[in-house]
Backbone as a printed PyTorch tensor [residue, N CA C, xyz], in Angstrom:
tensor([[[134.9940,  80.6480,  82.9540],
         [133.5470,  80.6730,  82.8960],
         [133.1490,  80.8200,  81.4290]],

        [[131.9470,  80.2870,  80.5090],
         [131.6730,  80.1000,  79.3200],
         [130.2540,  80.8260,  79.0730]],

        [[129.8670,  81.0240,  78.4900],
         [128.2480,  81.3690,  78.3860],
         [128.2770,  81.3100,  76.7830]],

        [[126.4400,  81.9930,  76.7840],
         [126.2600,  82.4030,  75.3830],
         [125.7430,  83.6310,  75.7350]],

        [[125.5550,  84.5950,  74.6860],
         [124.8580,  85.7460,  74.8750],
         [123.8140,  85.7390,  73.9140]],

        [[122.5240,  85.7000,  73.9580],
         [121.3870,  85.5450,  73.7370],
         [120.2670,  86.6000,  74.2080]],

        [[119.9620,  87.6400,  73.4450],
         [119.1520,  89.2420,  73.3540],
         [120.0420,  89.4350,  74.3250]],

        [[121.4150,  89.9890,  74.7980],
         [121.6270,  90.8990,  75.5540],
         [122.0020,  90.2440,  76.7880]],

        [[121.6240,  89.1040,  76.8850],
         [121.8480,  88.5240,  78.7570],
         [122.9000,  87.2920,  78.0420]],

        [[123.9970,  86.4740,  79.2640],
         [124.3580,  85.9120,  79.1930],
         [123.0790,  84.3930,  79.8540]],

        [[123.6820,  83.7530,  79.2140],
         [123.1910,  81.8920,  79.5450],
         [124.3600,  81.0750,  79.6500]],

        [[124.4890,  80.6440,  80.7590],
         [125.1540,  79.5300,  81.1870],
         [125.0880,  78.0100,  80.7850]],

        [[126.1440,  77.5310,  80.8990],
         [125.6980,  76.0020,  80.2080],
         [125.5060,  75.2460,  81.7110]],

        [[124.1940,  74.3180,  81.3950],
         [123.7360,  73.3250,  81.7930],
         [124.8520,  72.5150,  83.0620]],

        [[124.5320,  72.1250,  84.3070],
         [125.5120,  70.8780,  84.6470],
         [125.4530,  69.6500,  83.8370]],

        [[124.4520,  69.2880,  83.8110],
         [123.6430,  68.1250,  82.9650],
         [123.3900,  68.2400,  81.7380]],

        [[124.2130,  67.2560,  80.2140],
         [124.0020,  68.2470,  79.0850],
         [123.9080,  66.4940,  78.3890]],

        [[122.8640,  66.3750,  77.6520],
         [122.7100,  65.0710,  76.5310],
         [123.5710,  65.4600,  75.4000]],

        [[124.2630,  64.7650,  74.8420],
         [125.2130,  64.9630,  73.5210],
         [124.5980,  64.4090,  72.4770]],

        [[124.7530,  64.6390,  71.3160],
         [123.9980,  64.1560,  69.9690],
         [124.0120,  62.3950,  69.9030]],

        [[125.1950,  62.3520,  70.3400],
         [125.1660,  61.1520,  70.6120],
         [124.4560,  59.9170,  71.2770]],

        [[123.8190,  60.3020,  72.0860],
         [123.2780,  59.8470,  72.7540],
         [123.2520,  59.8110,  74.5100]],

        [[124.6320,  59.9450,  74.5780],
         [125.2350,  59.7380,  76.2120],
         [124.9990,  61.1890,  76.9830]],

        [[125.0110,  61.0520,  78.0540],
         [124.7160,  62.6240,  79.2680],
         [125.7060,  62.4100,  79.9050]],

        [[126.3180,  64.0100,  79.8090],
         [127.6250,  64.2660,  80.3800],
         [126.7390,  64.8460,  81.9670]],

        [[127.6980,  65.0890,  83.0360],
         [127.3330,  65.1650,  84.0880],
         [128.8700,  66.1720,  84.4200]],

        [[128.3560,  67.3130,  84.7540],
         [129.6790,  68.1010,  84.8440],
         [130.0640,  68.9330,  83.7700]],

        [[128.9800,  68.9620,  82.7190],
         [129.0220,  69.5110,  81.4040],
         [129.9160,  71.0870,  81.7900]],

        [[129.4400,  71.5730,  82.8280],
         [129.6990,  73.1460,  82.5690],
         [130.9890,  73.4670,  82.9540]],

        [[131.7650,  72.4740,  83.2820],
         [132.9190,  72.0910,  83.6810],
         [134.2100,  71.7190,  82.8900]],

        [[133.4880,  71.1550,  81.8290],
         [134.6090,  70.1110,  80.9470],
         [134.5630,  71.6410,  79.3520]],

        [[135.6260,  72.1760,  79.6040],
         [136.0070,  73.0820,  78.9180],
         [135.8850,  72.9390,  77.1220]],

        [[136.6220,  71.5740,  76.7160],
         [136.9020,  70.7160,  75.6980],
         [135.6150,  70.8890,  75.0970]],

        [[134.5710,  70.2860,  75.8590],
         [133.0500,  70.2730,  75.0870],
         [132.0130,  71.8010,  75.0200]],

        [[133.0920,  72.4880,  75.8150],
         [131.7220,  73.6470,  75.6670],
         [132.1890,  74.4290,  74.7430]],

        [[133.5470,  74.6200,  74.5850],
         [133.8610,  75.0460,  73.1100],
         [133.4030,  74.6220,  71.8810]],

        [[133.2210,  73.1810,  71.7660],
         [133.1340,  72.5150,  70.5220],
         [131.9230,  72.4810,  69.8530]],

        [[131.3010,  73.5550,  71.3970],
         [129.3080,  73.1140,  71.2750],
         [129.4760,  74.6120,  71.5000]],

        [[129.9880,  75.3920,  71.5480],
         [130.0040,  76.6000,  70.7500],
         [129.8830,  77.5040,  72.0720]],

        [[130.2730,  77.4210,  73.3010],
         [130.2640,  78.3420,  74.5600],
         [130.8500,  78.9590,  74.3710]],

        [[131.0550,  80.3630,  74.5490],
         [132.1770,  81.2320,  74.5940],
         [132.9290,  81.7830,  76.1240]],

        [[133.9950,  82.0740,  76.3260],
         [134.7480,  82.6130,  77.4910],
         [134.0040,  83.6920,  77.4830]],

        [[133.7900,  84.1070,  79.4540],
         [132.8690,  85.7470,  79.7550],
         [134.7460,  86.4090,  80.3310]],

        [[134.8180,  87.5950,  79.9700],
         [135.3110,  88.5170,  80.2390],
         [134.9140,  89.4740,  81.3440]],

        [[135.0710,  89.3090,  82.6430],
         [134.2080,  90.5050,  83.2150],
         [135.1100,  91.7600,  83.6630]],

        [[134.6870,  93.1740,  83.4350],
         [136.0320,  94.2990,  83.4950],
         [135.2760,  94.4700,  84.7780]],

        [[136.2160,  95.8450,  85.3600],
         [136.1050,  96.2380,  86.3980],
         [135.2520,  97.9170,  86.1880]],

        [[134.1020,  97.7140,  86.3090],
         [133.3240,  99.5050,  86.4160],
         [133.8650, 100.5030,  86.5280]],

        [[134.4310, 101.2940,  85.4850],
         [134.9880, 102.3990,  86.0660],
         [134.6380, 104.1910,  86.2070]],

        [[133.4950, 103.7570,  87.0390],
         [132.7710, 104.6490,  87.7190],
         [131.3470, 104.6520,  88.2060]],

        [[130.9450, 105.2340,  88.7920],
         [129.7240, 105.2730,  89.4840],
         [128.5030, 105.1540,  88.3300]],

        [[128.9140, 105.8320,  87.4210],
         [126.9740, 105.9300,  87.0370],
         [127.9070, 105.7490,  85.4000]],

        [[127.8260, 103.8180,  85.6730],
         [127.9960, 103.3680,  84.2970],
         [127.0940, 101.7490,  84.2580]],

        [[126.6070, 101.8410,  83.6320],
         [125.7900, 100.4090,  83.2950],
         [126.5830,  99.8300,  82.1680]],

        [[126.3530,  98.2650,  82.5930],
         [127.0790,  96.9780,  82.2720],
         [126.0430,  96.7770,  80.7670]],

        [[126.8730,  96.1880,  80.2710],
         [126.3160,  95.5740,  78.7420],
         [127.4610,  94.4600,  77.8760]],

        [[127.0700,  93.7140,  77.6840],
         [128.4430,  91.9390,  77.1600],
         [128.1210,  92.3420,  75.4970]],

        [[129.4670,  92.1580,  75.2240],
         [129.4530,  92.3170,  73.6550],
         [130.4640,  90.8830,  73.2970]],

        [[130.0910,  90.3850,  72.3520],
         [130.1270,  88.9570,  71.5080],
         [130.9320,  89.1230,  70.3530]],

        [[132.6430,  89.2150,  70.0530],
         [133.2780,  89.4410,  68.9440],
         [134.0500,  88.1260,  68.5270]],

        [[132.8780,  87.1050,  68.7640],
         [133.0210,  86.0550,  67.9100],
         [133.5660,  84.6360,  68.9670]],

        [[134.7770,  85.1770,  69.4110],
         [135.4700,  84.0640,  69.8930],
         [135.4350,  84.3680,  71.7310]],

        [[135.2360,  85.2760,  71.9320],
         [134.2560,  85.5250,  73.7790],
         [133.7960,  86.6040,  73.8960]],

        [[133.3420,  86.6960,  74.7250],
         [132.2220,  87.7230,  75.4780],
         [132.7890,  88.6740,  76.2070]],

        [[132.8280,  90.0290,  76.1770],
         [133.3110,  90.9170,  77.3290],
         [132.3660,  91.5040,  78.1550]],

        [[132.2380,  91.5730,  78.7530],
         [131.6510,  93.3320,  79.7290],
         [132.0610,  93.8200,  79.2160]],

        [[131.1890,  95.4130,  78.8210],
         [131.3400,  97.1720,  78.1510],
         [130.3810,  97.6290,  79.0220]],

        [[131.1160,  98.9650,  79.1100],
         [130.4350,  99.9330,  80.0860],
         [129.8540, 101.3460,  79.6410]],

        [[129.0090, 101.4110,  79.7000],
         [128.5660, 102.8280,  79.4010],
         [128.4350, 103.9110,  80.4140]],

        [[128.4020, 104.9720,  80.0270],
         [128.4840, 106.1100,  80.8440],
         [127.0500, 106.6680,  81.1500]],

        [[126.6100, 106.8840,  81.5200],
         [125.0010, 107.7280,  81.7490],
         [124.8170, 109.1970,  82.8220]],

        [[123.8940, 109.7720,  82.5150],
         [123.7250, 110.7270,  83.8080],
         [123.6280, 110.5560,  84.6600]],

        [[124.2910, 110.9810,  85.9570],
         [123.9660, 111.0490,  87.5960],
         [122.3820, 111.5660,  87.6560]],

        [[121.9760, 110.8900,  88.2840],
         [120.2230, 111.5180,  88.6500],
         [120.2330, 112.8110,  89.4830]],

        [[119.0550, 113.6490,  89.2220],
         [119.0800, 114.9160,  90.0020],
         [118.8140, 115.1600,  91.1650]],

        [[119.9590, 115.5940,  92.2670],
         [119.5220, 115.5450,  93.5080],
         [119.6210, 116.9210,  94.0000]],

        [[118.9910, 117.6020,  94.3130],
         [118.6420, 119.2380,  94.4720],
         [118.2320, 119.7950,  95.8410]],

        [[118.8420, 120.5870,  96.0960],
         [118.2820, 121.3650,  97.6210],
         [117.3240, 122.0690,  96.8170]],

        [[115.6370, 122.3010,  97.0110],
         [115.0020, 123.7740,  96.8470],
         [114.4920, 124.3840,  97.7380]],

        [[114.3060, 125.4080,  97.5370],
         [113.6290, 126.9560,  98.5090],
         [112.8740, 127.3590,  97.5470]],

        [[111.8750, 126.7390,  98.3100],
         [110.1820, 127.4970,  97.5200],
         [109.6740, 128.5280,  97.9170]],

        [[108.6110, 129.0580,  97.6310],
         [108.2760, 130.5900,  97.6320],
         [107.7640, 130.8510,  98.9930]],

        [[107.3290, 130.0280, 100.1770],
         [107.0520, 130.2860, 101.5430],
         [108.5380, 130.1800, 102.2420]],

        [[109.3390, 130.0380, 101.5640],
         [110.4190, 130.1420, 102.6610],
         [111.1630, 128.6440, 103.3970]],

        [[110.0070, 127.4080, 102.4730],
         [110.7250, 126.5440, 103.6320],
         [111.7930, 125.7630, 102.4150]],

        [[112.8830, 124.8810, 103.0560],
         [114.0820, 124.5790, 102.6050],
         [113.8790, 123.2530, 103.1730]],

        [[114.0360, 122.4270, 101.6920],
         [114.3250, 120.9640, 101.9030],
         [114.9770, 120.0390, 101.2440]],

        [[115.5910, 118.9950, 101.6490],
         [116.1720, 118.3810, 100.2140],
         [114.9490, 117.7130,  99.9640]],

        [[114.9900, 117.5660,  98.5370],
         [114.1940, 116.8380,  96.9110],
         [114.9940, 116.5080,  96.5560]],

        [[114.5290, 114.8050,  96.2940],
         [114.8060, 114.2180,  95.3700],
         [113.8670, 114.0520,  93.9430]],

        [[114.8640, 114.4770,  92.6850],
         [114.1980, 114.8490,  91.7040],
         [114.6710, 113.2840,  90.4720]],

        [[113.6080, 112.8410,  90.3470],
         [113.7980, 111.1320,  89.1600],
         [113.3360, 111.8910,  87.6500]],

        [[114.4600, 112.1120,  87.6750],
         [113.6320, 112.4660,  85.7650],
         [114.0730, 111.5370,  84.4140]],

        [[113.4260, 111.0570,  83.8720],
         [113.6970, 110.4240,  82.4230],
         [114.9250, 111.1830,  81.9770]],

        [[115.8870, 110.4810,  81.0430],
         [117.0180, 110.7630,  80.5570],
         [116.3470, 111.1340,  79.0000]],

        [[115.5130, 110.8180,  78.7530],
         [115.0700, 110.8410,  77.4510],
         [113.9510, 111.8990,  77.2340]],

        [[113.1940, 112.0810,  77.6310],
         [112.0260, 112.8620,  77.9770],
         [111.5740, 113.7260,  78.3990]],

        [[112.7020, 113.8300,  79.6440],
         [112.6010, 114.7240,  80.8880],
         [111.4610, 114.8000,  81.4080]],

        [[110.4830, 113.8110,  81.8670],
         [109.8670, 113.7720,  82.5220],
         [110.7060, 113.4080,  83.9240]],

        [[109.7310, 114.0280,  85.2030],
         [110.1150, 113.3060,  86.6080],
         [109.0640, 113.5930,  87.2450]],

        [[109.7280, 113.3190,  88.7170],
         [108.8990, 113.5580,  89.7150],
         [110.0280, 113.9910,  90.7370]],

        [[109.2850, 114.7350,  91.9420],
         [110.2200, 115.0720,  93.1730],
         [109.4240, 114.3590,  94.4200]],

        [[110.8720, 114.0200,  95.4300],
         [110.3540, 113.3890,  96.2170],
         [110.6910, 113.9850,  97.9390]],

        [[109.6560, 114.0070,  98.6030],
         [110.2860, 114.7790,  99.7240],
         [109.8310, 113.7740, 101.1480]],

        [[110.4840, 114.0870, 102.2390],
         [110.0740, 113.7050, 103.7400],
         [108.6370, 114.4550, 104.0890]],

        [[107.9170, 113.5700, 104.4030],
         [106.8430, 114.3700, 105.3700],
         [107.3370, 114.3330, 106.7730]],

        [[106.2100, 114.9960, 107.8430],
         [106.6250, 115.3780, 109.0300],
         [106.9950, 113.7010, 109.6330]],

        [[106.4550, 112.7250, 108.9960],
         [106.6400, 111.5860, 110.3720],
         [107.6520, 111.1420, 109.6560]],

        [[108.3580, 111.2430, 108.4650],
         [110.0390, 110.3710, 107.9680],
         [109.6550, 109.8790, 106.3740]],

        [[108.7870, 109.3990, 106.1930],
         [107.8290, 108.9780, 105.3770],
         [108.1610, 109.4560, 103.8280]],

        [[108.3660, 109.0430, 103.1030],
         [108.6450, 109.3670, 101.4620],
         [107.4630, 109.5570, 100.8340]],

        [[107.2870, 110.4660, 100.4590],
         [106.2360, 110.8630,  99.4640],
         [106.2130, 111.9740,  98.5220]],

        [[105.6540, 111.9130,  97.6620],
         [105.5830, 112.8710,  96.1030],
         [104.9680, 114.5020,  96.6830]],

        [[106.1220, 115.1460,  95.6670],
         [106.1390, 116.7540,  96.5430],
         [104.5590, 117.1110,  96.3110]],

        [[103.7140, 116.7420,  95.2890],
         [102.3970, 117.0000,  95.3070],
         [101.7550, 116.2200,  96.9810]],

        [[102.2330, 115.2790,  97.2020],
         [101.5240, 114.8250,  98.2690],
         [101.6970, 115.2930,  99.4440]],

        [[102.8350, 116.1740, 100.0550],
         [103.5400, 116.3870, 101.1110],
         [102.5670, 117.7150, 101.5220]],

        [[102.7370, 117.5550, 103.2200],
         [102.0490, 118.9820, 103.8160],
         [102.5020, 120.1530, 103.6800]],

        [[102.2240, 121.5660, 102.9730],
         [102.6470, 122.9100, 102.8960],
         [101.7910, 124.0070, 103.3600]],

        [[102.0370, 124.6700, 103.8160],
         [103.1570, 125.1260, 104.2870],
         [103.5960, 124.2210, 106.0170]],

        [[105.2590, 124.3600, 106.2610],
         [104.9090, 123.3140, 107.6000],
         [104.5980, 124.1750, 108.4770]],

        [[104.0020, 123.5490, 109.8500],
         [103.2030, 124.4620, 110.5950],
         [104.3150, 125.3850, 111.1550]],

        [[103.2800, 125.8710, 112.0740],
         [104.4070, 127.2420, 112.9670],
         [105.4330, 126.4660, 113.9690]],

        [[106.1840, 127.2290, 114.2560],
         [107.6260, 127.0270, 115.3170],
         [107.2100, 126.1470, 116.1750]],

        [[106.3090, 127.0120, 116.7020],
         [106.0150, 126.7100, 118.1570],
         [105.4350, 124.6820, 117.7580]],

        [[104.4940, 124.8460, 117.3380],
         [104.0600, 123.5770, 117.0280],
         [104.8420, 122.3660, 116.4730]],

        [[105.5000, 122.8070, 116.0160],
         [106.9660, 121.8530, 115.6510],
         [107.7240, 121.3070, 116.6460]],

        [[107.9630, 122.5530, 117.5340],
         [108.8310, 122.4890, 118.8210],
         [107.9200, 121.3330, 119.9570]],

        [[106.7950, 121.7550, 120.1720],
         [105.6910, 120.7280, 120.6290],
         [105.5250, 119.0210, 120.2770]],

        [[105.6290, 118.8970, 118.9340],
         [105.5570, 117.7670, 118.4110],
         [107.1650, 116.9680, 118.3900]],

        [[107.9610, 117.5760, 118.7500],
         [109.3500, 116.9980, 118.5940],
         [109.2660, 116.7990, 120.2750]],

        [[108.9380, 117.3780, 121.4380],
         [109.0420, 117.1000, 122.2860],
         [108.1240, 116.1690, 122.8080]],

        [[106.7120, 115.7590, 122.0700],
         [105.8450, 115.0110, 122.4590],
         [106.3570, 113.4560, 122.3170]],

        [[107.3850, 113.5510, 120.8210],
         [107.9280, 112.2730, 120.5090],
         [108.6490, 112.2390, 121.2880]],

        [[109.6940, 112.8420, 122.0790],
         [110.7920, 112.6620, 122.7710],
         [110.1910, 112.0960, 124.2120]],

        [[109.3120, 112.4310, 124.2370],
         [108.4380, 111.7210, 125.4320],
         [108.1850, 110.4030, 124.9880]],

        [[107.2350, 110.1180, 124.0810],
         [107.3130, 109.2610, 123.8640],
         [108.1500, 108.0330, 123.4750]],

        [[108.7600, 108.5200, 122.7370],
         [110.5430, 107.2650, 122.7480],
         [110.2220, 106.8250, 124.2330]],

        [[110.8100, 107.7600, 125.2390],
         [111.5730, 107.5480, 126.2390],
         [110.0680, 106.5840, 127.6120]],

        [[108.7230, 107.1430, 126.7490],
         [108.3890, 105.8350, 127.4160],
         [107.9900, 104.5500, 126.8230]],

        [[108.1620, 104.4850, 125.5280],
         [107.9940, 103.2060, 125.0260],
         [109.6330, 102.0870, 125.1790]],

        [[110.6510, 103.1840, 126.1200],
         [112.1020, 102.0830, 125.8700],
         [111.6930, 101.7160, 127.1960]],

        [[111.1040, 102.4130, 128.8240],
         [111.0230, 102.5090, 129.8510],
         [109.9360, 101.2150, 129.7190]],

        [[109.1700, 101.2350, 129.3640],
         [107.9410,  99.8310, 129.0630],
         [108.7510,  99.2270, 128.4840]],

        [[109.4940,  98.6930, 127.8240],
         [110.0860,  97.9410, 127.1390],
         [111.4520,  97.2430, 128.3900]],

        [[111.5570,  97.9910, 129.2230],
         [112.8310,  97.4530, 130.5440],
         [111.8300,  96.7000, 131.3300]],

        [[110.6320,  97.5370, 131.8310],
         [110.0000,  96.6240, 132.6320],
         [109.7780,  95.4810, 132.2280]],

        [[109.4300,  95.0280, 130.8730],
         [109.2600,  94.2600, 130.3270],
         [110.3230,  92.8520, 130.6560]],

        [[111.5260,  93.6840, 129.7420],
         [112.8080,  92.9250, 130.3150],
         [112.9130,  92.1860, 131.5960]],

        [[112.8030,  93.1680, 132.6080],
         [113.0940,  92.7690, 133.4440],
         [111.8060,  91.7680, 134.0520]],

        [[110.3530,  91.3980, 133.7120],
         [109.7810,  90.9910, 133.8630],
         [109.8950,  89.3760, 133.2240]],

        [[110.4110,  89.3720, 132.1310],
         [111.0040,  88.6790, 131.6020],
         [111.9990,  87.7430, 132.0790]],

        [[112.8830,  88.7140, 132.9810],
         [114.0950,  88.0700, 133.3020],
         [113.1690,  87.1670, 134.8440]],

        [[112.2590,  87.6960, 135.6180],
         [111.7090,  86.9450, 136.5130],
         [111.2180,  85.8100, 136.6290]],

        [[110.5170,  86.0090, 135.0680],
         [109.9390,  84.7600, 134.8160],
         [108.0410,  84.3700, 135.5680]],

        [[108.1710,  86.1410, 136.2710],
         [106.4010,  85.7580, 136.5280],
         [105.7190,  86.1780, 135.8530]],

        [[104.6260,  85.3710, 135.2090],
         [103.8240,  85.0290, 134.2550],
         [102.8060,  86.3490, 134.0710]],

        [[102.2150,  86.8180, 135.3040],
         [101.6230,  88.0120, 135.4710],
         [102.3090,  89.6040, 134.8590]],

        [[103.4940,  89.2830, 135.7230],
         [104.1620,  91.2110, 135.3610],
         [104.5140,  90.6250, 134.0270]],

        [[104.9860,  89.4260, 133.3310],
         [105.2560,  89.3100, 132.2930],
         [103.8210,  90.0100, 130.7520]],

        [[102.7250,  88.9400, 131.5200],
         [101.4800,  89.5660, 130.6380],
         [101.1960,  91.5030, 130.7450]],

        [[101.4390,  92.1000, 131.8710],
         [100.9090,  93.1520, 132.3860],
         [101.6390,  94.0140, 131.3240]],

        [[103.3890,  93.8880, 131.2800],
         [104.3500,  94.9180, 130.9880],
         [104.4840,  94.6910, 129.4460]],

        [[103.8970,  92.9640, 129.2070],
         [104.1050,  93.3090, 127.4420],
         [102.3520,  93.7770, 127.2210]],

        [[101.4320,  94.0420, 127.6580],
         [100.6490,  95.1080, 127.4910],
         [100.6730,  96.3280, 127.3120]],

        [[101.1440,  96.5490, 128.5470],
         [102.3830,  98.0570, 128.3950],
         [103.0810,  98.5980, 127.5570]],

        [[103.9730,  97.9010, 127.0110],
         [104.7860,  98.1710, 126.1340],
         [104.0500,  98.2030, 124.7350]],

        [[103.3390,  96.9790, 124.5900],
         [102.3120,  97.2020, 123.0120],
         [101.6380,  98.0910, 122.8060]],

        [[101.0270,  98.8570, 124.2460],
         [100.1760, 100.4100, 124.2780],
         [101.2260, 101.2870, 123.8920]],

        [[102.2410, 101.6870, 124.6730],
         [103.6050, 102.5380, 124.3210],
         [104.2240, 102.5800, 123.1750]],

        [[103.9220, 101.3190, 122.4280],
         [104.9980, 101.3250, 121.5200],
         [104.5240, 101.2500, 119.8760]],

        [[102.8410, 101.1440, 120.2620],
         [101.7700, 101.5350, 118.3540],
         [100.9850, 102.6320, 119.1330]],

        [[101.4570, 103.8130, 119.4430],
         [101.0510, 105.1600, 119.2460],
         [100.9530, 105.4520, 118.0910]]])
């Protein structure tokens, strides 16, 4: 494989390449002979050796390698804040700056910024309530979803309209 490296990125040569000459090669990126002579260089690609290293091609004249750099793992943190509740945060901070942000689950799964998230979470009991209301619910939006099936599998046009009604009520709660 040949490229150039140009600000930092590699460029590939052309299939289709006009020669000074006049004539168009067809297969240009192919024919080894000419991409040397027109100044392509061989890519080198290494193998990453490790998780939190970013890629960068260095140019010592006669080909191109991959180099790898090393960087920080991003901050991923359990905290326990001052009401007592315990969650994982995810924390994005600048390597340079140290600026970030933290990122947490709200109650419905949902990603959002620890400024945005509900605190304190409600009481027991109400938790316990809302986990069982969903559990109801799953179990009748899969139950509308069989009738369906099986309405489906009948092929009458009616329980077919009725049960995918059903199921579209059951299933955008």
């Amino acid at each position: 494989m040949y490229a150039k490296l140009i600000d930092g990125k590699l460029v590939y040569p052309p299939q289709v390449s006009s020669r000074p000459d006049g004539s168009t090669v067809i297969g240009y990126d192919k024919r080894d002979d000419l991409l040397v002579a027109d100044g392509w260089k061989s890519v080198i690609s290494t193998a990453q050796p490790g998780q939190y290293y970013a890629a960068a091609w260095q140019d010592d004249g006669t080909q191109i390698t991959q180099v790898w750099t090393a960087y920080d793992p991003p901050d991923i943190v359990p905290m326990i804040f001052a009401d007592g509740i315990e969650t994982s945060v995810v924390v994005l901070k600048s390597q340079t700056a140290g600026f970030g942000i933290g990122i947490v689950a709200d109650d419905g799964g949902e990603l959002v910024t620890y400024i945005d998230h509900q605190s304190p979470r409600p009481p027991a009991e109400e938790t316990k309530a809302r986990i069982s209301a969903a559990i109801v619910a799953r179990k009748e939006e899969k139950a509308s979803l069989l009738v369906l099936f099986d309405a489906l599998a009948s092929g009458d046009q009616k329980a077919i309209k009725d049960a995918a009604k059903t199921a579209k009520e059951k299933c955008h709660k």
